[in-house]
ZAZAMAR-925805 format. One line per field, with one value per residue (C-alpha): residue number from 1; residue in three letters; x negated, y negated, z. Coordinates in steps of 0.25 Angstrom, whole numbers, plus 5000, padded with zeros to 4 digits. Layout:
# residues N
num NUM, ...
residu Ala, ...
X X, ...
Y Y, ...
Z Z, ...
//
This chain:
# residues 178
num 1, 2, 3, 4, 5, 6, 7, 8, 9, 10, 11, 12, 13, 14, 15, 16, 17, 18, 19, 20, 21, 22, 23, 24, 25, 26, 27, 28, 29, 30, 31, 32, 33, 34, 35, 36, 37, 38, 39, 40, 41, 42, 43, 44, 45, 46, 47, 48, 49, 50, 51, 52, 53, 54, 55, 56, 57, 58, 59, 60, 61, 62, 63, 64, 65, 66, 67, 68, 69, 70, 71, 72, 73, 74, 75, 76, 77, 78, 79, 80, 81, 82, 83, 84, 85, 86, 87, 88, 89, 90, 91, 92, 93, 94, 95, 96, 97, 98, 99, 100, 101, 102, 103, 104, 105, 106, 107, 108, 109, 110, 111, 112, 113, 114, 115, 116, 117, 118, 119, 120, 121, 122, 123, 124, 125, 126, 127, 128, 129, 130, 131, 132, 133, 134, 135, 136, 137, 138, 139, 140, 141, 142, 143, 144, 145, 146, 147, 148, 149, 150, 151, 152, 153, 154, 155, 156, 157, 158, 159, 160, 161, 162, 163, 164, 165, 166, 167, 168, 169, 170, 171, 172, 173, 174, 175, 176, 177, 178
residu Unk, Unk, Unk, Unk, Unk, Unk, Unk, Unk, Unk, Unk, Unk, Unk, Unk, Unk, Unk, Unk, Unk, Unk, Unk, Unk, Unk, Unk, Unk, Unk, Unk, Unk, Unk, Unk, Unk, Unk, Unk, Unk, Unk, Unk, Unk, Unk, Unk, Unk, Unk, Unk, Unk, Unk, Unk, Unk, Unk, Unk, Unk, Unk, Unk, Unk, Unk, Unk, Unk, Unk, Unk, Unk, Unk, Unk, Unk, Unk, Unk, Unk, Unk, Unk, Unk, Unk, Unk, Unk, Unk, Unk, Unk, Unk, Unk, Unk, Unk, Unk, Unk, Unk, Unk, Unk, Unk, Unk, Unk, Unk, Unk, Unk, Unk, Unk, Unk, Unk, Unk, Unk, Unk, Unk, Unk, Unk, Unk, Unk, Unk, Unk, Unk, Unk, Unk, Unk, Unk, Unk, Unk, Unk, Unk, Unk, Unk, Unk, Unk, Unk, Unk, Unk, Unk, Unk, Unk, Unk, Unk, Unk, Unk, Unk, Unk, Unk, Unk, Unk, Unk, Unk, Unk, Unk, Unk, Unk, Unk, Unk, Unk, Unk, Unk, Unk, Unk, Unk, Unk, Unk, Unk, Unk, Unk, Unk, Unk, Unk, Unk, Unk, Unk, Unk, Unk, Unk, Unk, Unk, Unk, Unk, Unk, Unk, Unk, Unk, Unk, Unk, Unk, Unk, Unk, Unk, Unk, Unk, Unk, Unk, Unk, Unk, Unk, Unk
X 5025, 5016, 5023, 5018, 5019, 5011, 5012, 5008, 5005, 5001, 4996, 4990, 4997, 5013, 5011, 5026, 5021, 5009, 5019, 5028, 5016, 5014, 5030, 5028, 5014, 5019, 5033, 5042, 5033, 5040, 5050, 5053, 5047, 5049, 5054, 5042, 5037, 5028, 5017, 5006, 4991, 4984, 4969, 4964, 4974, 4971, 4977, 4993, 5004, 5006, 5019, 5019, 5029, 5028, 5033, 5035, 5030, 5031, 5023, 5020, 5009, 5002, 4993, 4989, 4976, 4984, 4993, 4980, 4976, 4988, 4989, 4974, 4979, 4990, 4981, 4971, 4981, 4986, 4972, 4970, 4955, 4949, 4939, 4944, 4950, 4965, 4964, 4973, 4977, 4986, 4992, 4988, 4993, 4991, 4995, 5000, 5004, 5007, 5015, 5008, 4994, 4984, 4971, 4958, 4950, 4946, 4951, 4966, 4969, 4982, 4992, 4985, 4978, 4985, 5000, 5002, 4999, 5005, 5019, 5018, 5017, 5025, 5039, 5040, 5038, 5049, 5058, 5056, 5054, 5060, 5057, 5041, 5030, 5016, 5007, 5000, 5006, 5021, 5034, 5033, 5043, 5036, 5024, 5030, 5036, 5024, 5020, 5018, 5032, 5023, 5018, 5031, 5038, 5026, 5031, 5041, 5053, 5053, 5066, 5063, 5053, 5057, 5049, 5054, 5052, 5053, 5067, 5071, 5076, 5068, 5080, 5089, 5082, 5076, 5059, 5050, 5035, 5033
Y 5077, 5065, 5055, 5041, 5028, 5018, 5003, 4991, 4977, 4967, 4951, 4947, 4943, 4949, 4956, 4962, 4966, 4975, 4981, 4985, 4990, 5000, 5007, 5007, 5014, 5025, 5026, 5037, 5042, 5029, 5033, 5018, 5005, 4995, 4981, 4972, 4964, 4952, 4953, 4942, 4949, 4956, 4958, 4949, 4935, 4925, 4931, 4932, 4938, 4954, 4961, 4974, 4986, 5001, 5013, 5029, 5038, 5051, 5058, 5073, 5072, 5062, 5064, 5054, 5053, 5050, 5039, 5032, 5031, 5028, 5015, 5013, 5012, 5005, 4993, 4993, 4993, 4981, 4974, 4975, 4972, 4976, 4964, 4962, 4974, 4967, 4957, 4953, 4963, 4963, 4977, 4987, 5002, 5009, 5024, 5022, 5036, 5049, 5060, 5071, 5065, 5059, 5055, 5049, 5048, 5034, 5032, 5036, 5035, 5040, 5034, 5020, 5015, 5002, 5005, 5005, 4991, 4986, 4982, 4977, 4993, 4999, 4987, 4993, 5007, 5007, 5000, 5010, 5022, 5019, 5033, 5032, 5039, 5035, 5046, 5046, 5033, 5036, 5028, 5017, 5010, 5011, 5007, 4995, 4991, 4994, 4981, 4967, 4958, 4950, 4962, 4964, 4952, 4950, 4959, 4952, 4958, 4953, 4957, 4948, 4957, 4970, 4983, 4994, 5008, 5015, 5015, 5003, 4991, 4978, 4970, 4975, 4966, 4954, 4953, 4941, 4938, 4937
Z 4871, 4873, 4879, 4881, 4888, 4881, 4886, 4875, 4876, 4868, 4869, 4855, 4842, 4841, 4853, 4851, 4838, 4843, 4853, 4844, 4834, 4845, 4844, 4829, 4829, 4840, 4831, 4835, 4847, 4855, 4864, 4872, 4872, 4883, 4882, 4877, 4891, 4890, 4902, 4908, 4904, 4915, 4915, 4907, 4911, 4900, 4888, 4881, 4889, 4885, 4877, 4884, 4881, 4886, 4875, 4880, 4866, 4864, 4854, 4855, 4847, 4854, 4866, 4876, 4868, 4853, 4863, 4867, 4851, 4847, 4855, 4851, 4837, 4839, 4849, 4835, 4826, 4832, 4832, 4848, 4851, 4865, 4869, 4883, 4893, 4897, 4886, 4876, 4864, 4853, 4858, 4869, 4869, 4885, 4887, 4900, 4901, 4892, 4899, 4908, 4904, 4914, 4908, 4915, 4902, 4902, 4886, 4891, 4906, 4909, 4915, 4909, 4921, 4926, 4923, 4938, 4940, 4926, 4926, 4910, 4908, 4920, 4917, 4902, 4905, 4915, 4907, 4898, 4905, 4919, 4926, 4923, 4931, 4928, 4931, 4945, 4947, 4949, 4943, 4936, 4943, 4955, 4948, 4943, 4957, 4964, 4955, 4961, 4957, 4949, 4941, 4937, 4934, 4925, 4915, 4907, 4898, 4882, 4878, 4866, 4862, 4855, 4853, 4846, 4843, 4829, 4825, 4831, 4823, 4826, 4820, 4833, 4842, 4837, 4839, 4838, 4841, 4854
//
């Protein structure tokens, strides 16, 4: 079994659609999505505000090594272009964490370094999964409230904006370009 958490973002073009181009590539491997939150960028300050969404997969096929590509596929399949570390991208795909792996390989650092302090990845994956452990790091929970006030109010619900996982009908709940 190769379970994932896979957190996505996106700030160029129809950021909503690039989101949702990730759950129809990974198909029947997604197990949950979160709501689809609308964070202020970080890094990098002058660029578009994020769509960010967190997704638990589950492929026993795939190894922490086959997630990594697959979101790399999915990142150029979307036309992402890496000019500036934190800048803007039409889609980003993080392994934040595969279950009983820890990896120090600088290609695939596992848990994705930076989750502690990043309430737009720690907010949807506890609404998703809300009894979550990051590895060496403890609950996310704790993580998350461990975060300044600030942090976390930053990290604002679309309800308007809809992903779905394979199987789900679009026409259920109304979507429209963010």
């Amino acid at each position: 079994m190769s379970r994932a958490v896979l957190s996505l973002g996106s700030n160029l073009g129809d950021r909503l659609a690039h989101l949702q181009s990730v759950l129809d590539g990974l198909g029947l491997a997604v197990l949950a999505v979160s709501t689809v939150y609308e964070t202020e960028p970080w890094g990098v300050t002058d660029q578009p505000d994020f769509l960010n969404a967190v997704c638990i997969v589950d492929d026993p096929a795939r190894d922490h090594w086959a997630w990594l590509r697959a979101g790399q596929e999915l990142e150029q399949a979307a036309g992402r272009v890496r000019e500036l570390r934190w800048g803007p991208r039409t889609l980003d795909v993080d392994v934040v964490t595969v279950d009983g792996v820890l990896s120090n390989d600088p290609e695939l650092l596992l848990p994705h370094p930076g989750t502690p302090e990043r309430a737009s990845v720690l907010v949807p994956w506890l609404e998703i999964e809300p009894e979550a452990v990051l590895p060496g790091h403890g609950p996310v929970r704790t993580l998350l409230m461990a975060r300044p006030a600030s942090d976390r109010d930053s990290v604002h619900p679309r309800p308007d904006l809809r992903l779905f996982r394979r199987g789900q009908h679009a026409s259920v709940v109304g979507r429209r370009k963010p």
